[in-house]
N, C-alpha and C positions, 0 to 999 in steps of 0.2 A: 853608727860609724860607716863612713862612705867604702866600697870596695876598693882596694888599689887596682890603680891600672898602669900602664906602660913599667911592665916590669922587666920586659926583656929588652936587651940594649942591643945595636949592630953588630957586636964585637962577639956577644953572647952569640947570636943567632947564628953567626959565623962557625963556632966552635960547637953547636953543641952536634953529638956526632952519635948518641945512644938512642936508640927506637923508642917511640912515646907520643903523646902530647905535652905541649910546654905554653903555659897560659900566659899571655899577654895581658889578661884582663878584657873585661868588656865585652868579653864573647869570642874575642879573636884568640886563633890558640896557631903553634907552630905547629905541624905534624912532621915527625921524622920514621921514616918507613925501617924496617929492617936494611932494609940496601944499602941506605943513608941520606935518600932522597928526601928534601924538606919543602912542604907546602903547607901554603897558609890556609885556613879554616876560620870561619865564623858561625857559630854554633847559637842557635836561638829556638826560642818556644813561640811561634805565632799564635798555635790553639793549643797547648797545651802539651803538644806534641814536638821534640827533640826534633829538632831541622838543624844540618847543615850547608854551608855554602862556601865554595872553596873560592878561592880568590887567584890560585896559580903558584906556581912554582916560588920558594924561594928566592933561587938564582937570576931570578925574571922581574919578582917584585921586591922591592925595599920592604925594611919594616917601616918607613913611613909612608910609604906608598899605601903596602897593606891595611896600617891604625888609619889610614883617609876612608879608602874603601869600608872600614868597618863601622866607619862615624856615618857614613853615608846612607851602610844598610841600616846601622838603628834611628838616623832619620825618621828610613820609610817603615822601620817599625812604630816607631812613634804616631806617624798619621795612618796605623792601620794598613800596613800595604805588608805583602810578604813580598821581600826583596828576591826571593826566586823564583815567584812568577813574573814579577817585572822585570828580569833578567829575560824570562824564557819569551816575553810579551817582547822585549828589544830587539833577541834574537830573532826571532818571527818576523818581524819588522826589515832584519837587515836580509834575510834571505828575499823578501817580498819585493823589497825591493832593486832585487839583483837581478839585470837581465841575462839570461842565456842566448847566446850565438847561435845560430846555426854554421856549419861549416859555410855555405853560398855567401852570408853575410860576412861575414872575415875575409871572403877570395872577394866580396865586391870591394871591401874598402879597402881592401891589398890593392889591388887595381885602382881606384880611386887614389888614391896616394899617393904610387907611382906615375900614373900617365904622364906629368909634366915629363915627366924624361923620354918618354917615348918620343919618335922621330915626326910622325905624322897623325894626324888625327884616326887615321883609316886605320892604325895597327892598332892605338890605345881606346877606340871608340867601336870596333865592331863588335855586333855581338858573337860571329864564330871566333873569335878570339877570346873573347869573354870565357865560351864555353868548352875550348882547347886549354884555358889554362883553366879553368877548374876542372878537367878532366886529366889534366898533368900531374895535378896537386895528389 
């Protein structure tokens, strides 16, 4: 006999208001805090060992949002993948790919930006001007 799943409905999720977990089936479970905060969890064994992986707030994600998210992680359970490392492999990915500013860089394309409005080319193109307004900032 197959496991049920999709047990908890929007309405339920809404109400329930006592500290625990509350199974959806499939791995995906509700967590409700003592405080009364509720977030989602998907609970799996890649080696044998009990892993978690939260999916985010209640109030942030649907329960249908969250049953996609957990179809997705047993996907990459399926081909052998633990879905939070390839969470932490994305993360990695989105920090790497983030540039950092330095302050000079933000005052040049402030300045870049503005010059059309500037009067003359000699106020928005010099460079002591360049270096009185990032010396202003």
């Amino acid at each position: 006999m197959a496991k049920a799943t999709n047990k908890l409905s929007a309405r339920t999720v809404l109400s329930i208001s006592a500290p625990g977990r509350r199974s959806d089936g499939g791995g995906l479970n509700l967590q409700v805090s003592p405080t009364g905060a509720k977030f989602w969890l998907f609970m799996f064994k890649p080696d044998g060992k009990r892993s978690e992986l939260g999916f985010g707030p209640a109030h942030d994600i649907s329960l249908t949002n969250a049953r996609q998210k957990a179809s997705e992680a047993r996907k990459l359970i399926d081909a052998g993948t633990n879905p939070r490392d390839e969470r932490r492999a994305a993360e990695a990915a989105r920090k790497a790919q983030a540039t950092k500013l330095t302050f000079g860089e933000v005052a040049d394309s402030l300045i870049e930006s503005i010059a059309a409005g500037f009067r003359n080319a000699r106020t928005g193109g010099s460079i002591p001007f360049r270096a009185c307004f990032r010396v202003g900032l």
